[in-house]
mmCIF file of the C-alpha atoms, coordinates in Angstrom:
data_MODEL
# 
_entry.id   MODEL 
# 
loop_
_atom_site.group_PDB 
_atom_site.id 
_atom_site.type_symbol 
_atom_site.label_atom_id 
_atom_site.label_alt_id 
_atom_site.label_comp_id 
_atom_site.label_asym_id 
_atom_site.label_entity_id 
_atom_site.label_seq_id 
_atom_site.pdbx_PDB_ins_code 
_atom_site.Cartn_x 
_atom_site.Cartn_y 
_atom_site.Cartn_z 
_atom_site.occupancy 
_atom_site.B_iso_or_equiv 
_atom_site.pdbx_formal_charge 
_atom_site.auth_seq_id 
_atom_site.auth_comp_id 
_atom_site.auth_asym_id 
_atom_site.auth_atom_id 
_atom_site.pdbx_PDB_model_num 
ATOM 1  C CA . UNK A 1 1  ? 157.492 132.362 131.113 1.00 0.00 ? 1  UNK A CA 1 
ATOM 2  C CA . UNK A 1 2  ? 153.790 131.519 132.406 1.00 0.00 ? 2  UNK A CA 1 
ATOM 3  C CA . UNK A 1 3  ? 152.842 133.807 129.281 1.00 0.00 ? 3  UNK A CA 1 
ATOM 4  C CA . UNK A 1 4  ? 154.150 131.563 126.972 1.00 0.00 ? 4  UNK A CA 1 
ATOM 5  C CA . UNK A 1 5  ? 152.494 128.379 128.456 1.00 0.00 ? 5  UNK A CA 1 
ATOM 6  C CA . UNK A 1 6  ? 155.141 127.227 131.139 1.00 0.00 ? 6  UNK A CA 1 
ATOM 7  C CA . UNK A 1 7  ? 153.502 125.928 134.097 1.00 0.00 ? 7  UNK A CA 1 
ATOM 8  C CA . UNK A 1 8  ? 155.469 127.039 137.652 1.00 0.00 ? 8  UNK A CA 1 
ATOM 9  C CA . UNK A 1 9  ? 155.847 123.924 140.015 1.00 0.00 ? 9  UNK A CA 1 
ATOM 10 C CA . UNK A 1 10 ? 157.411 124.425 143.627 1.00 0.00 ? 10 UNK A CA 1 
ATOM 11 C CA . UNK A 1 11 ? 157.897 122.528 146.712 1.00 0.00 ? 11 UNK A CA 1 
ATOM 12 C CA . UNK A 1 12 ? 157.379 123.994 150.165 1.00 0.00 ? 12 UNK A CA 1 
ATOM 13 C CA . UNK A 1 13 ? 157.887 121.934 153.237 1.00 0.00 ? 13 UNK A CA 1 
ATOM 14 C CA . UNK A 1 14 ? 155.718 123.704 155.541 1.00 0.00 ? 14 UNK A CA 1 
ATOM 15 C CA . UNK A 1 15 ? 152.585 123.027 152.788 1.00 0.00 ? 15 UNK A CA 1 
ATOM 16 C CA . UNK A 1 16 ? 153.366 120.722 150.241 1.00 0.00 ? 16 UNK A CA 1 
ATOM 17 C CA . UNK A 1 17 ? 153.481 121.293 146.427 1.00 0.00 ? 17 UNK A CA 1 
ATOM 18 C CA . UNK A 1 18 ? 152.440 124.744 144.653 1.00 0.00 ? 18 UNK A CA 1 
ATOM 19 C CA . UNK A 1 19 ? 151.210 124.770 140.971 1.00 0.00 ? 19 UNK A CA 1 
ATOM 20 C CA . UNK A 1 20 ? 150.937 127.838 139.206 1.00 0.00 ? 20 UNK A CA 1 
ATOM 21 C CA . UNK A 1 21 ? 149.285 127.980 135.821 1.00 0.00 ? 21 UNK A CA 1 
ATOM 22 C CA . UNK A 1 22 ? 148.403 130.519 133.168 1.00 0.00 ? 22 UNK A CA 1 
ATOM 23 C CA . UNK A 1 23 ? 145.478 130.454 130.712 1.00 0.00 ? 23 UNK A CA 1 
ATOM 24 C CA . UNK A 1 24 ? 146.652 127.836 128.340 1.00 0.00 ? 24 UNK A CA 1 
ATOM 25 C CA . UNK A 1 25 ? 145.233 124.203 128.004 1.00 0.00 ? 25 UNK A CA 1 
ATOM 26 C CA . UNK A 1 26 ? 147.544 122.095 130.142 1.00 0.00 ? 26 UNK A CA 1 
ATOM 27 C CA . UNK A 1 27 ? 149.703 119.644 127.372 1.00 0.00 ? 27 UNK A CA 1 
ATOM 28 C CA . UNK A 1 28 ? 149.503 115.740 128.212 1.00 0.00 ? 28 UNK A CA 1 
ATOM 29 C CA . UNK A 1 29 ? 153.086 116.463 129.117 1.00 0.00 ? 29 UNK A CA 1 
ATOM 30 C CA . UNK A 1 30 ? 153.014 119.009 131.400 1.00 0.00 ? 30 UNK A CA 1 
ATOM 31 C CA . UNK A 1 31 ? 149.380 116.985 133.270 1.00 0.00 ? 31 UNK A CA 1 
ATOM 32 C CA . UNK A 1 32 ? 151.651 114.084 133.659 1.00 0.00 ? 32 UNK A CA 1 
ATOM 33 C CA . UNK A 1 33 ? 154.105 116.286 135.392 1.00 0.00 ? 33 UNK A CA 1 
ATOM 34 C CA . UNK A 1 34 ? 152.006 117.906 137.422 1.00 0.00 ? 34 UNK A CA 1 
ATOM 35 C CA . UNK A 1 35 ? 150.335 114.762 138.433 1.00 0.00 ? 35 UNK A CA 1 
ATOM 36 C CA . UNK A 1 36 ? 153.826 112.966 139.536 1.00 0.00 ? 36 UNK A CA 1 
ATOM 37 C CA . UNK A 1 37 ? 154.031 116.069 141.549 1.00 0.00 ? 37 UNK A CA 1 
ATOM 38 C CA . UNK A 1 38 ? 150.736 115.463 143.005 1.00 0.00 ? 38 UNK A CA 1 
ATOM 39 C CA . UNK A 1 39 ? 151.269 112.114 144.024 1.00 0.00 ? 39 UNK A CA 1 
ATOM 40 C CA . UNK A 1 40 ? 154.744 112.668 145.709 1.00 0.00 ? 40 UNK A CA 1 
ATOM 41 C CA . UNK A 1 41 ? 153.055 115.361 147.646 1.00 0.00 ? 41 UNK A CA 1 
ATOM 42 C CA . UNK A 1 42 ? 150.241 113.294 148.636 1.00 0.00 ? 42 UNK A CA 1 
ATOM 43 C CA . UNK A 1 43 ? 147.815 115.498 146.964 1.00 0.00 ? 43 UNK A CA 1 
ATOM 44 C CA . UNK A 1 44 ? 148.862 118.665 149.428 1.00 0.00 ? 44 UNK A CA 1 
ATOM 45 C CA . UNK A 1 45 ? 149.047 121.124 147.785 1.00 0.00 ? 45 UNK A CA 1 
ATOM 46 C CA . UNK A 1 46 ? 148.037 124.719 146.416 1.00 0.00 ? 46 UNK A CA 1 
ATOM 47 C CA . UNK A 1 47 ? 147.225 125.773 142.720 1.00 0.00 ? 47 UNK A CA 1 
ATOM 48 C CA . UNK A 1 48 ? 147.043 129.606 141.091 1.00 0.00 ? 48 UNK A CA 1 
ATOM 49 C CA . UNK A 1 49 ? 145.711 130.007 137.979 1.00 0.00 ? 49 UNK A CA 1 
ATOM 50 C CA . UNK A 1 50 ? 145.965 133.757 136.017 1.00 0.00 ? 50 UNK A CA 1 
ATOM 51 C CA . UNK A 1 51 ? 143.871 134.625 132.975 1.00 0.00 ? 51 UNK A CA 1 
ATOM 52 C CA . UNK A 1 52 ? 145.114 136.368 130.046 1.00 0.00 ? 52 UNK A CA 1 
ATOM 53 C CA . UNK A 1 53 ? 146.159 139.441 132.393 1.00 0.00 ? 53 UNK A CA 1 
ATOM 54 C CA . UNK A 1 54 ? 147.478 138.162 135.070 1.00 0.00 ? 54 UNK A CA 1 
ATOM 55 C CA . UNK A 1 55 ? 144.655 138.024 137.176 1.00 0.00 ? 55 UNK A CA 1 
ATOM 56 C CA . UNK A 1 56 ? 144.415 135.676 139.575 1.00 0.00 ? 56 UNK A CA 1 
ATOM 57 C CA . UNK A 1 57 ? 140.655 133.211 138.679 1.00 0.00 ? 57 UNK A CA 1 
ATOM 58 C CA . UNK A 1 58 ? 141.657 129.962 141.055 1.00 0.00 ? 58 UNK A CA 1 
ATOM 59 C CA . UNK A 1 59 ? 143.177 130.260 143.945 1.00 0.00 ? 59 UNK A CA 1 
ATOM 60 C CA . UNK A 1 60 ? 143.265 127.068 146.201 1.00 0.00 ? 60 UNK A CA 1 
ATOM 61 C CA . UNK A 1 61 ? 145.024 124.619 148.732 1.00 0.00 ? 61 UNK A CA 1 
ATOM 62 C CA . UNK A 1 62 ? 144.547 120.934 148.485 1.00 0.00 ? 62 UNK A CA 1 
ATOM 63 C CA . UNK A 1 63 ? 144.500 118.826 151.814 1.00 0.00 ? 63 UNK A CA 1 
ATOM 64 C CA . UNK A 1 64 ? 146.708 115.785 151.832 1.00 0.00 ? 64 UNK A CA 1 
ATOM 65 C CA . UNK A 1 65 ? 145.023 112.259 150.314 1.00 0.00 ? 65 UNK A CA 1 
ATOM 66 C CA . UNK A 1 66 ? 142.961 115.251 146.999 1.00 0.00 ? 66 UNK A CA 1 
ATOM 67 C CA . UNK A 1 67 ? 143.512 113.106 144.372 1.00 0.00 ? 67 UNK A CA 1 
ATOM 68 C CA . UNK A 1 68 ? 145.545 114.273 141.386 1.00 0.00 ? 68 UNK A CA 1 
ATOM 69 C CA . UNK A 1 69 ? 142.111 113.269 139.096 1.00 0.00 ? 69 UNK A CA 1 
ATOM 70 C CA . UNK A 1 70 ? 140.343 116.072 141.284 1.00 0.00 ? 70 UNK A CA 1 
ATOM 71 C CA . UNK A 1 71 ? 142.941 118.916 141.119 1.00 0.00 ? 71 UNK A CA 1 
ATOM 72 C CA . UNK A 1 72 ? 143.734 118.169 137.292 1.00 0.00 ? 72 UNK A CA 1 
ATOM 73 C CA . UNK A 1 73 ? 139.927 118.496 136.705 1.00 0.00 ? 73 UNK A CA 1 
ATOM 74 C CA . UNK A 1 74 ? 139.580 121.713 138.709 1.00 0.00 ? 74 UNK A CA 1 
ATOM 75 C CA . UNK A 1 75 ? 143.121 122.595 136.632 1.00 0.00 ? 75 UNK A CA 1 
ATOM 76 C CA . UNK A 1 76 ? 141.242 122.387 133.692 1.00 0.00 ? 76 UNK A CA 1 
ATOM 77 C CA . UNK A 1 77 ? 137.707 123.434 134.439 1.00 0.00 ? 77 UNK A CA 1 
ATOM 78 C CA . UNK A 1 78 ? 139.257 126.722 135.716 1.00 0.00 ? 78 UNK A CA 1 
ATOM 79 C CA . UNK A 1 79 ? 141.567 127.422 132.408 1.00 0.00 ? 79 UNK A CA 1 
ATOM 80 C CA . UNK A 1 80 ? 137.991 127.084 130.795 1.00 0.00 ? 80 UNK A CA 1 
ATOM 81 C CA . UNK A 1 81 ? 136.271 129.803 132.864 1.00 0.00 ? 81 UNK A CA 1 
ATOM 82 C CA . UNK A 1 82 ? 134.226 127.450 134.922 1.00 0.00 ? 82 UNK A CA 1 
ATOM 83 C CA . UNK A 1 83 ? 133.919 128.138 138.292 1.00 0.00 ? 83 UNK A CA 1 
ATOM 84 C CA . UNK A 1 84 ? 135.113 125.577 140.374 1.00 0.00 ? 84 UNK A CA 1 
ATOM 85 C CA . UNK A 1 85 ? 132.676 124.327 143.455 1.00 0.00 ? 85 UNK A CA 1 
ATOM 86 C CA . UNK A 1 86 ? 133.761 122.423 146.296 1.00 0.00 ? 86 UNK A CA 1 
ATOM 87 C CA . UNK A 1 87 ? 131.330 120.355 148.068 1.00 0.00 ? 87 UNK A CA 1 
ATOM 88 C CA . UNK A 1 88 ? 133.145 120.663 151.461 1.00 0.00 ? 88 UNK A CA 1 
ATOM 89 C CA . UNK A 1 89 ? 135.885 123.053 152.719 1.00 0.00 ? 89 UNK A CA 1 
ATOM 90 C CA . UNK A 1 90 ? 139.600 122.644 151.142 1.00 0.00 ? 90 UNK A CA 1 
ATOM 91 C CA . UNK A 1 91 ? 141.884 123.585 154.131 1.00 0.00 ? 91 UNK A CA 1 
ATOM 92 C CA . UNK A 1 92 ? 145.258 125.379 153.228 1.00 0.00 ? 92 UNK A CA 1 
ATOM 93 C CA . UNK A 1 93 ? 146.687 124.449 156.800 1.00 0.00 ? 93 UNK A CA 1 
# 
């Protein structure tokens, strides 16, 4: 399904939300989706995005109060092939 441009949202309560993306441009529909899902995590949570083959290019957990501007944007700059840099540490715990 992430082949044909579905996007793979999950809650976890130990961590918060997961995202899971493929290659494709995110729609306006699925970014407004994915940013609801942001917010009701509190911005907690972690993102995978596969290229083409199923390789894994971003791989990355959000600490609570990331806003959903910043993870969309790092959403987006990955799915181009930029490589996304953090000014300070993203903790996963």
């Amino acid at each position: 399904m992430l082949d044909a441009g579905a996007i793979r949202i999950s809650s976890d309560k130990s961590f918060g939300g997961m995202i899971n993306v493929k290659h494709q441009p995110v729609t306006p529909e699925q970014k407004n989706t994915l940013r609801k899902m942001i917010e009701h995590h509190n911005g907690k949570v972690y993102v995978a995005i596969e290229d083409k083959e199923g390789n894994l290019v971003h791989d990355r957990g959000y600490d609570t109060a990331t806003s959903h501007t910043k993870i969309l944007g790092d959403i987006q700059r990955a799915q181009r092939g930029e490589k996304i840099q953090s000014s300070e540490p993203v903790s996963t715990e």
